[in-house]
C-alpha positions in Angstrom: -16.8 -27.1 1.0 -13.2 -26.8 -0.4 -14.0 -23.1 -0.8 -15.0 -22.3 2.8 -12.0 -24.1 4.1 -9.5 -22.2 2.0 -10.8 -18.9 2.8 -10.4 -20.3 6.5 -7.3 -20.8 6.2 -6.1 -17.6 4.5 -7.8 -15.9 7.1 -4.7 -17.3 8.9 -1.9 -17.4 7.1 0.3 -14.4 6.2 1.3 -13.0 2.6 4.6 -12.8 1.0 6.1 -10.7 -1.9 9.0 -11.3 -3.4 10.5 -8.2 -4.9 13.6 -7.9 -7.6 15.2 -5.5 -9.7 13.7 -3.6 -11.6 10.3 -3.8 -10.0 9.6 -2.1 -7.0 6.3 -1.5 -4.6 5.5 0.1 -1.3 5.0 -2.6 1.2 1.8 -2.7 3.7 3.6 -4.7 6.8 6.4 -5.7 7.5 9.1 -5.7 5.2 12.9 -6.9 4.8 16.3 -5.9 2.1 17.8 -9.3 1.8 21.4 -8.4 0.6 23.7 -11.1 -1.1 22.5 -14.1 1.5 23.6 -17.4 0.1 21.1 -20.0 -0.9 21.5 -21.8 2.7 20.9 -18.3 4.5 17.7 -17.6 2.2 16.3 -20.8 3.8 16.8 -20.1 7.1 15.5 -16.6 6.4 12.6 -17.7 5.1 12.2 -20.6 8.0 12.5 -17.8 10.7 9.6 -15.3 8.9 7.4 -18.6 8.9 7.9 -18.8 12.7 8.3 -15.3 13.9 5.7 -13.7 11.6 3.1 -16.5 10.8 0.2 -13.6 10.2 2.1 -11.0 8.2 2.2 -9.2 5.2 5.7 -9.2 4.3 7.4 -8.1 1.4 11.1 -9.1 0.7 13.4 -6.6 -1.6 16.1 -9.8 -3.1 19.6 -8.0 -3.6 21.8 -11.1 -5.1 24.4 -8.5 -6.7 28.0 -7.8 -6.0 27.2 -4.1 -6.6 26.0 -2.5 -3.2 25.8 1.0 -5.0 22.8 0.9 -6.8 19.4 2.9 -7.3 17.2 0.6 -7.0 19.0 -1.4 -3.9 18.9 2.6 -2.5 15.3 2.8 -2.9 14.1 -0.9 -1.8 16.8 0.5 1.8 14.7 3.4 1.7 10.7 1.5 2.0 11.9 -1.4 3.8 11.9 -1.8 8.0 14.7 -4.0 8.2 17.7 -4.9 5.9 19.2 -8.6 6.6 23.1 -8.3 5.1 24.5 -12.4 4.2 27.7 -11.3 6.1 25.9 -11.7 9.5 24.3 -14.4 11.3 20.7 -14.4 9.8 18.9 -15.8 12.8 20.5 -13.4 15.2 19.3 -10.8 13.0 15.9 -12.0 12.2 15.4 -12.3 16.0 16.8 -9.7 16.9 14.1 -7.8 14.3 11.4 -9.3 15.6 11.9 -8.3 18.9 12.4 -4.8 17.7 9.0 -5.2 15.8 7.1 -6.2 18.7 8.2 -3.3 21.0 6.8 -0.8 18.0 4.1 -2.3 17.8 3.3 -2.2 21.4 5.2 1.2 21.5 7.5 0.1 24.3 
């Protein structure tokens, strides 16, 4: 029984992949640069995906370096759909994103 109902419910929850330096991947949804946010702006980063994006596959490139000129923080700019810098209001952006998401999606 325990079986059936976890399958259940991953049926209906979305996936998240944490990416650092060095290690990199091609992401299959949705997927975010999170540059230098502070451990307060991580949370409510994380808080809005859990609302905004319940069902998706998102992958998260973590950039916690002072360095902004860097190969790998190129490439992770390059695959992802969004970058989130810490200088900015995270919610703002994060909504802002979503919206943005949904009119693709749709093609509006």
């Amino acid at each position: 029984m325990m079986d059936k109902d976890r399958d259940g419910l991953a049926g209906k929850m979305g996936k998240l992949t944490i990416v650092t330096p060095p290690s990199m991947i091609r992401p299959k949804d949705i997927s975010f640069t999170i540059i230098n946010l502070n451990e307060e702006q991580k949370t409510v980063f994380t808080n809005k995906l859990d609302e905004l994006f319940p069902k998706n596959e998102i992958t998260i490139f973590v950039w916690d370096k002072s360095k902004v000129q860097d190969k790998w923080l190129d490439e992770a700019n390059l695959v992802s759909d969004y970058v989130i810098e810490g200088d900015a209001d995270i919610t703002k952006q994060i909504e802002t994103i979503k919206a943005r998401h949904d009119r693709r999606k749709f093609d509006l």
